[in-house]
C-alpha positions, 0 to 999 in steps of 0.5 A, a space after each residue: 786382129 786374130 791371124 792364122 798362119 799355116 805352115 807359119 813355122 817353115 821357111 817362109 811362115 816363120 819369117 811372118 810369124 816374126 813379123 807380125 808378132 811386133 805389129 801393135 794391130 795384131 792380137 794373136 798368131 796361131 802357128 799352125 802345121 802338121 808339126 806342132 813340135 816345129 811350131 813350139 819350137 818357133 813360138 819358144 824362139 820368138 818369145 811372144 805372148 801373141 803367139 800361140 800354136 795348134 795341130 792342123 793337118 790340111 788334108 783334115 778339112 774338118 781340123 782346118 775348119 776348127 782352127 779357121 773358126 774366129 780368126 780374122 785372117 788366114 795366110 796359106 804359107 805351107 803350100 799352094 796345093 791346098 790354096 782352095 781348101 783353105 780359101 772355102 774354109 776362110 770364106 766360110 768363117 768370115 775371115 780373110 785369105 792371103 796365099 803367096 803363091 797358086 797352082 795346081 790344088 789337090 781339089 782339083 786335079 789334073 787342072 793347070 794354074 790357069 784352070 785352077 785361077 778361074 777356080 779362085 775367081 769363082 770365089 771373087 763375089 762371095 768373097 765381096 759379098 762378105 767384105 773381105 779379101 782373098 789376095 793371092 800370088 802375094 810371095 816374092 815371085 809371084 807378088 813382087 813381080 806381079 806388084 811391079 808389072 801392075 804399077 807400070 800399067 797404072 804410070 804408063 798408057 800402055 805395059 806391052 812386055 813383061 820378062 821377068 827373072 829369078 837368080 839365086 846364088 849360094 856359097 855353103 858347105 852344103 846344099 841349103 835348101 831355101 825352099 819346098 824341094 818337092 815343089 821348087 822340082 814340081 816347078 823344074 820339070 813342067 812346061 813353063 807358060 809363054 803369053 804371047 799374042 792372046 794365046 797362053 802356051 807352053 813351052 819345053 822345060 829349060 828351053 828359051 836359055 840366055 845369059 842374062 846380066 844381073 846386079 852384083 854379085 851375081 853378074 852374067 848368069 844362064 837363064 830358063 824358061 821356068 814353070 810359074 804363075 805370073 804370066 796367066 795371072 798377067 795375062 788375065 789382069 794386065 790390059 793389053 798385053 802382048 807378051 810375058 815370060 818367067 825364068 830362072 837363072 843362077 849358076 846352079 840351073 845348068 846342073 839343073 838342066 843335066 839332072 833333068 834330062 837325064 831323067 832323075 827327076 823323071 815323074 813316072 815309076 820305073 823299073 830298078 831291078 825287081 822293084 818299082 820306084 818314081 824317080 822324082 820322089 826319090 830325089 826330092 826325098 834325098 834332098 835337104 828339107 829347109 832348115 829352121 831360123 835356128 838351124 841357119 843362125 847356126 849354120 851361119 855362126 858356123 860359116 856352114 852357110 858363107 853367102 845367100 844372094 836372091 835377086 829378081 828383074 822385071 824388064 816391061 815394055 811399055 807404050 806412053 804417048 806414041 812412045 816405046 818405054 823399057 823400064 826394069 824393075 830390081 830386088 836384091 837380097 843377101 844373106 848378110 842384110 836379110 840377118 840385119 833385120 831378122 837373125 836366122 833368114 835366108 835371102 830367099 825367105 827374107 824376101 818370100 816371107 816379109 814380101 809377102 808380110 808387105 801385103 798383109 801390113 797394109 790390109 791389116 792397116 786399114 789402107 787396103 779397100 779391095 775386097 773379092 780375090 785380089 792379086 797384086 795387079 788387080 789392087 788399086 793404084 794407091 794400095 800398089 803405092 802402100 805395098 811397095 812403101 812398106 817394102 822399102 820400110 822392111 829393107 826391100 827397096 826396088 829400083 826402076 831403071 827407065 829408058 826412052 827416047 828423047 825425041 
């Protein structure tokens, strides 16, 4: 299988790339980005004959169109602004799709996640018409989580509650970013949504805060409502279902919190003496970008880069047989295991990336069937299985804690 990945040498894309390059059923990975430096270099790292790189500009439609043209797959790891584009450019040449995250694309603008995800299911019947699969929300969160909340509502009757948490912990010299700053912001400073009751809402931005208690190391940590695509994609996919929130927690997220409301992160031009300037763009601007695979061996060899904890819980309540089920499902990565497996991860880009990479093993295995746009939720019951075994085989186990009544 010929597979292109975009943006396949940043954080994420460079941890596929490793991947799928030991995979005896993939024949050739092009590294595709804006950067084709970044992307020789990552080739140069790899040392893979399977690995090839080209110059692709996604706001080139017709670059995207050439690079697309006899690959088998494309996975969109550089962002989901452009989840449209390459869907149409993929849809186009007969080949399959993959994106780890969805939201709102520069082909249509000013629409919400929701709008954008009936955008994407509008492609479900050409998608099956040709025989092949657009999987999207396939990341960490979303992708783990929506795998998790879609294998509840396959085991039991009934999934009535989905709250689901991301919690980072990071000891370095520095700030090390582990993910997009412009869009980690983007999502910072909207208005999460909040499922409840069959109406999709919106809330303020870090409202709805708890201390919430984590695995070790992290412990009790302050939780918000946070900006992310599950609960429409839930909402939509899981019958039923009553209630569904995301938030974010971690030690950092007060400081988060400060920044926002003191309008750092403010995304309209304002006036700074005689000059005009957006306050959000000049933030992420003077933030980190993500380090390479090779910066962060060094930084590490350094002990630049000490500890890196990822953790993400899904608490679901269920209904089985007249009964109330609470059921939490659990992920944890730290720097030290994620380096066990691929030298130069983050434990967030261990588990974005080779989350992420689970998906792909299993359709390129031959043990995914579904065909049209698929997330996580919607794949059946036993492609579920195959993911979260695939996962356990990578070292990304998840443990399910179940609580119920006896009587």
């Amino acid at each position: 299988m010929k597979i292109l990945i975009l943006g396949g040498y940043g954080a994420q894309g460079s941890v596929i790339c490793y991947e799928l390059a030991k995979h005896k059923r993939v024949s050739e990975i092009l590294i595709a980005g804006r950067n084709l430096d970044r992307a020789k270099a990552l080739k140069e790292m790899l040392k893979s004959e399977k690995l090839s790189t080209c110059r692709v500009d996604l706001n080139n439609v017709d670059e995207l169109q050439k690079a697309v043209k006899s690959c088998d797959l494309v996975i969109n790891s550089a962002s989901y602004v452009y989840d449209l584009r390459v869907m149409k450019a993929a849809l186009s040449a007969g080949a399959n799709f993959q994106g780890l995250s969805l939201g709102p694309c520069i082909d249509a603008p000013g629409a919400p996640t929701e709008k954008v995800l009936e955008l994407v299911l509008e492609m479900d019947k050409d998608f099956k018409d040709i025989g092949r699969v657009a999987l999207i929300a396939t990341g960490e969160d979303p992708g783990i989580t929506d795998l998790v909340a879609g294998y509840a509502a396959d085991k039991f009757e009934r999934v009535l509650e989905v709250r689901m948490k991301d919690c980072s912990l990071q000891k370095s010299e520095s700030l090390v970013s582990t993910w997009a700053p412009d869009l980690l912001w983007y999502d910072m400073i909207q208005e999460p949504y909040v499922y409840e009751d069959g109406v999709l809402k919106r809330v303020p931005p870090f409202s709805g805060e708890e201390i919430y208690v984590f695995p070790e190391p992290l412990g009790p940590q302050p939780c918000y409502h946070h900006y992310h695509e599950e609960p429409p994609i839930m909402a939509r996919f899981i019958k039923g279902l009553r209630y569904a929130e995301f938030k974010m927690g971690g030690p950092f997220m007060p400081y988060a919190k400060a920044i926002y409301e003191l309008g750092l992160v403010k995304d309209e031009k304002i006036k700074v003496g005689n000059v005009e300037v957006n306050p959000f763009d000049v933030f992420c601007t003077l933030l980190p970008r993500p380090p390479s695979m090779s910066e962060i061996k060094e930084m590490i060899r350094k002990r630049k880069l000490v500890e890196d904890v990822s953790c993400i819980v899904t608490d679901i309540r269920c209904k089985d047989r007249g009964k109330k089920i609470d059921l939490s499902y659990i992920s944890i990565m730290t720097l030290k295991e994620a380096n066990k497996r691929i030298l130069g991860t983050t434990a967030t880009s261990y588990l974005v990336g080779v989350g992420g990479e689970a998906f792909t093993e299993v359709l390129i295995e031959g043990s995914l069937k579904s065909r049209g746009v698929v997330p996580p939720e919607a794949l059946l019951r036993e492609e579920k299985e195959a993911v979260i075994r695939k996962l356990a085989e990578k070292g990304i186990k998840i443990l399910e804690i179940v609580k119920r009544e006896l009587v």
